[in-house]
C-alpha positions in Angstrom: -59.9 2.9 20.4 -59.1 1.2 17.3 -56.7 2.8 15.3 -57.8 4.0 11.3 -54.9 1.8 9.9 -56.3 -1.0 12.0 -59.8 -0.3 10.1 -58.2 -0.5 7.0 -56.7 -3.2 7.6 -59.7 -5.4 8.9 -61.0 -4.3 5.7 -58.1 -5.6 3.5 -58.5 -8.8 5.6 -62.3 -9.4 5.2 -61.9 -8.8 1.7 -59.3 -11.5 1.0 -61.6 -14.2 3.5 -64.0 -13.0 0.7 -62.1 -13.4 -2.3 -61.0 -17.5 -0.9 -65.2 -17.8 0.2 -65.6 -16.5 -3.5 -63.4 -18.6 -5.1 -64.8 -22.0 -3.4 -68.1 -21.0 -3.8 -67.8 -20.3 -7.9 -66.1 -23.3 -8.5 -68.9 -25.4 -6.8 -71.2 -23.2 -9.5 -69.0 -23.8 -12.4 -69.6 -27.9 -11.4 -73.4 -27.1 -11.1 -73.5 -25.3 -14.6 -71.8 -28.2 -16.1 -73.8 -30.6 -14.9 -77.0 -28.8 -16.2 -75.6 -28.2 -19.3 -75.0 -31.6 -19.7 -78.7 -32.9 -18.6 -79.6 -30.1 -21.6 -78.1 -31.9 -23.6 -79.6 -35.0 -23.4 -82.9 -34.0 -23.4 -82.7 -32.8 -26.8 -84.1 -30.3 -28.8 -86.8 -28.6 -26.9 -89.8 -26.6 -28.8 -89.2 -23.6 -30.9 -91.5 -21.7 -27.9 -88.9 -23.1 -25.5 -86.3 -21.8 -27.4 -87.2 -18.6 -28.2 -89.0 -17.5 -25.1 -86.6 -17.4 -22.3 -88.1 -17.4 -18.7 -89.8 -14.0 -16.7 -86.9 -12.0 -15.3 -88.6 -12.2 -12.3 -87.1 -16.1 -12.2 -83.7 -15.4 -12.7 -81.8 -16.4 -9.7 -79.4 -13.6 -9.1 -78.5 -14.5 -5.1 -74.5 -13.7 -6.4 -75.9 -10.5 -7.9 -77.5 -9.5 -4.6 -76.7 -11.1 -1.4 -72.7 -12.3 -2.3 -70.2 -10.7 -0.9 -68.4 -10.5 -4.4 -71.8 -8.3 -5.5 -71.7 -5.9 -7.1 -73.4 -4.3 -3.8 -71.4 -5.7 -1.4 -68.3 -4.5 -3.4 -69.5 -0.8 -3.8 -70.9 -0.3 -0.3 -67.4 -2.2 0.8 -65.6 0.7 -1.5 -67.7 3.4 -0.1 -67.0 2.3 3.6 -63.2 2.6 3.1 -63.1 5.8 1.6 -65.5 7.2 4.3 -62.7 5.6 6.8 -60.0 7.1 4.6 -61.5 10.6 3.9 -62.0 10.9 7.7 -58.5 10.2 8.3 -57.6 12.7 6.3 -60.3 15.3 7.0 -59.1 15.6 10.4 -55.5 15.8 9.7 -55.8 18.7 6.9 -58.2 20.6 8.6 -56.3 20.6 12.2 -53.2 21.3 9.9 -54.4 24.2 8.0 -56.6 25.7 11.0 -52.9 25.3 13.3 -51.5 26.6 10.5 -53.8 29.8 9.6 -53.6 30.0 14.0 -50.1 29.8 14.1 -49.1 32.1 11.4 -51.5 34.9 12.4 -50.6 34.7 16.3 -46.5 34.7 15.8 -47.6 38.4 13.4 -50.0 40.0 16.2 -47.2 39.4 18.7 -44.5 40.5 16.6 -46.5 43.4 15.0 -47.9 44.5 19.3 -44.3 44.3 20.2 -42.9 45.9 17.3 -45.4 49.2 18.1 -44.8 49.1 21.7 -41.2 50.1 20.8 -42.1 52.3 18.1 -44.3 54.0 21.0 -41.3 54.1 22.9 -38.9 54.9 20.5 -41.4 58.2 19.7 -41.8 58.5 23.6 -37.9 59.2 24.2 -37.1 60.8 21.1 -39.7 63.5 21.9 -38.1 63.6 25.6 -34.0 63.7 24.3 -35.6 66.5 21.5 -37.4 68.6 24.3 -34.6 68.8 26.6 -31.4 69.3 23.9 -33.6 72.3 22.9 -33.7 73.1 26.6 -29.8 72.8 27.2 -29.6 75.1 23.2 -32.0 77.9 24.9 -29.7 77.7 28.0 -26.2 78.1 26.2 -28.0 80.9 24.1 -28.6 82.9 27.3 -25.4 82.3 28.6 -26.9 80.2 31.8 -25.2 77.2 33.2 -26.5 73.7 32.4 -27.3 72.3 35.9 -26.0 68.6 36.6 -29.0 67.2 37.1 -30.6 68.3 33.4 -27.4 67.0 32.3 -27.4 64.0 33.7 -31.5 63.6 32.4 -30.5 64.1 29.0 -27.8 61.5 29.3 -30.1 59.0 31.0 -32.9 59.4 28.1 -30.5 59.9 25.2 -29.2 56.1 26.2 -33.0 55.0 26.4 -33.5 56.4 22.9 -30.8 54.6 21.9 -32.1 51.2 23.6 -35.3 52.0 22.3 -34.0 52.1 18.7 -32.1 49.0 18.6 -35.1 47.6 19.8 -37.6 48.9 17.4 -35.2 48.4 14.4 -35.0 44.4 16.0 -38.4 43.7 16.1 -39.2 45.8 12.7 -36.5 43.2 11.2 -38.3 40.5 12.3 -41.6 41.2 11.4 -40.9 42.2 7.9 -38.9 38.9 7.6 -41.9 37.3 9.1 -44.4 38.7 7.0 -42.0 37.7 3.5 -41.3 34.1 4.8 -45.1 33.5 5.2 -46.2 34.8 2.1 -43.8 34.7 -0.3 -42.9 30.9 0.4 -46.0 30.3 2.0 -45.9 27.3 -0.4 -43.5 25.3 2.2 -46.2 25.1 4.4 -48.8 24.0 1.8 -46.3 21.1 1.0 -47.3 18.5 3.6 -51.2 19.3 2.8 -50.0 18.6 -1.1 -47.7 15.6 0.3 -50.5 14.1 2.3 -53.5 14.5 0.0 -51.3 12.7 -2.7 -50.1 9.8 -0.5 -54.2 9.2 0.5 -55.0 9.1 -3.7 -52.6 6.2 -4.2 -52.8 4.5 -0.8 -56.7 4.7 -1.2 -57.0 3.7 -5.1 -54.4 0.7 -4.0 -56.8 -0.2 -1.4 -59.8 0.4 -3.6 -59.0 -1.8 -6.6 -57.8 -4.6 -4.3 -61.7 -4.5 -3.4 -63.2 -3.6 -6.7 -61.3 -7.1 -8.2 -63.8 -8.7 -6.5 -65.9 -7.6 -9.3 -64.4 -9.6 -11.8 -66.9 -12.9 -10.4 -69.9 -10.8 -10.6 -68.6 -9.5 -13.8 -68.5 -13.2 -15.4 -71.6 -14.2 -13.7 -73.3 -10.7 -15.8 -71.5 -12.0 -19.0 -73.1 -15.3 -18.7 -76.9 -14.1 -17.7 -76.6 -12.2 -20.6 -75.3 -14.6 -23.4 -78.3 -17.2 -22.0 -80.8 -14.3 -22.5 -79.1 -13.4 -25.7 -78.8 -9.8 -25.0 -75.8 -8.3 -26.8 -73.0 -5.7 -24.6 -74.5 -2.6 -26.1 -78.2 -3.6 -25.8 -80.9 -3.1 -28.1 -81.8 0.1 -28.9 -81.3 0.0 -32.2 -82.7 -3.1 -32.4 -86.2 -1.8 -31.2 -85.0 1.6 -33.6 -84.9 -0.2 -36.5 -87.0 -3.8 -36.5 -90.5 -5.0 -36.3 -91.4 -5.5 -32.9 -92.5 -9.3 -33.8 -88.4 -9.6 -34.2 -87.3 -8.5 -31.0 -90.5 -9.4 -28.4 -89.3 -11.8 -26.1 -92.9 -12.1 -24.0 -95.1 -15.3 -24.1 -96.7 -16.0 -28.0 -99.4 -18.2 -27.2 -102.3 -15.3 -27.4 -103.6 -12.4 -30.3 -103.2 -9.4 -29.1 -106.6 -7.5 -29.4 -105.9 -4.0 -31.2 -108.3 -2.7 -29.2 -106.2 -3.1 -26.2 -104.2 -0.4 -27.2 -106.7 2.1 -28.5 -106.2 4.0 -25.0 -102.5 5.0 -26.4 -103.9 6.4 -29.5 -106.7 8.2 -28.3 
């Protein structure tokens, strides 16, 4: 299948075939809107209605608005499909690295901490033997009896398992408390290439992002100019409508009296 850097990078390409589409495509509008300027201005004044009532928004042709691919649409829902791509990527890679990693750590400390109590078990197991018969071979000196060779050679036999058994149990007790530091105490090491990764996705993404989002800029213009031919100012106008007669601000047709009684409904 195809690979998520190969995603990315069909992205990245269809972007920049955008951008060059883009480009042509406003430059053929820039020509347009010059050449309808310049039939304006021939015409001549127009009427004061003409003037002052600009067309129904519902005429505004806003096909770059909408449909282009330098949208502001196109652009987010281009923006939001990469950092789905991207956040799946990584998803999959931190959450298989801290599940192998919780998996990992707790396994290698079962094992250790099973073997480490098997010896202790064993370690008990032949101490208690070497104990019961040293005070076997003391009761037999006491009485004056002869050790027989066979006891003898028992006692020999398990004192030399005890002492197997205690190197043992002091091995594996060594490892597991430097186990149990090591993965706790600088359990930080293995949080590194979560940290390491997670940072190298916020700057590859927000590279990859704002190559995108500067496709932005044309629809950005394109905005800027709707709203200097409507006359609508960048921070609106609310306190236009707060603080001047409506007859100042309405923008709506003026060729009919409103009938008072049209409104009585809002009063009542």
């Amino acid at each position: 299948g195809t690979s998520f850097f190969e995603r990315v990078s069909s992205i990245i390409t269809e972007v920049e075939e955008m951008e060059k589409a883009t480009t042509l495509k406003k430059k053929t509008k820039k020509s347009s809107k010059k050449e309808k300027k310049d039939n304006k201005e021939k015409k001549g004044k127009s009427s004061k209605k003409e003037r002052e009532d600009p067309a129904p928004v519902g005429e505004i042709t806003l096909d770059s608005a909408f449909t282009d691919k330098d949208s502001f649409g196109a652009t987010t829902l281009t923006c939001t499909k990469l950092t789905q791509l991207y956040a799946d990527n990584e998803y999959t890679f931190l959450i298989k690295y801290v599940e192998d990693w919780q998996k990992v750590v707790t396994e290698r400390i079962n094992s250790l901490l099973l073997a480490f109590l098997d010896h202790q078990d064993k370690l008990i197991h032949y101490r208690e033997k070497v104990d019961k018969l040293t005070a076997d071979i003391d009761r037999a000196y006491e009485n004056d009896r002869s050790l027989s060779k066979r006891k003898a050679q028992k006692w020999g036999r398990n004192k030399l398992k005890l002492n197997g058994a205690r190197e043992a149990h002091d091995s594996y007790g060594e490892s597991l408390y430097l186990l149990l530091e090591e993965v706790t105490e600088r359990a930080w090491k293995e949080f590194y290439p979560v940290l390491l990764r997670t940072m190298k996705f916020i700057v590859t993404h927000a590279k990859d992002e704002a190559k995108v989002c500067s496709r932005m800029d044309k629809a950005l213009d394109e905005l800027e100019i709707i709203g200097m031919e409507y006359g609508i100012e960048s921070n609106g106008r609310i306190n236009t409508i707060r603080t001047k007669k409506p007859e100042a601000f309405y923008t709506g047709e003026r060729s009919f009296t409103p009938s008072i009684n049209k409104y009585n409904s809002f009063a009542n």
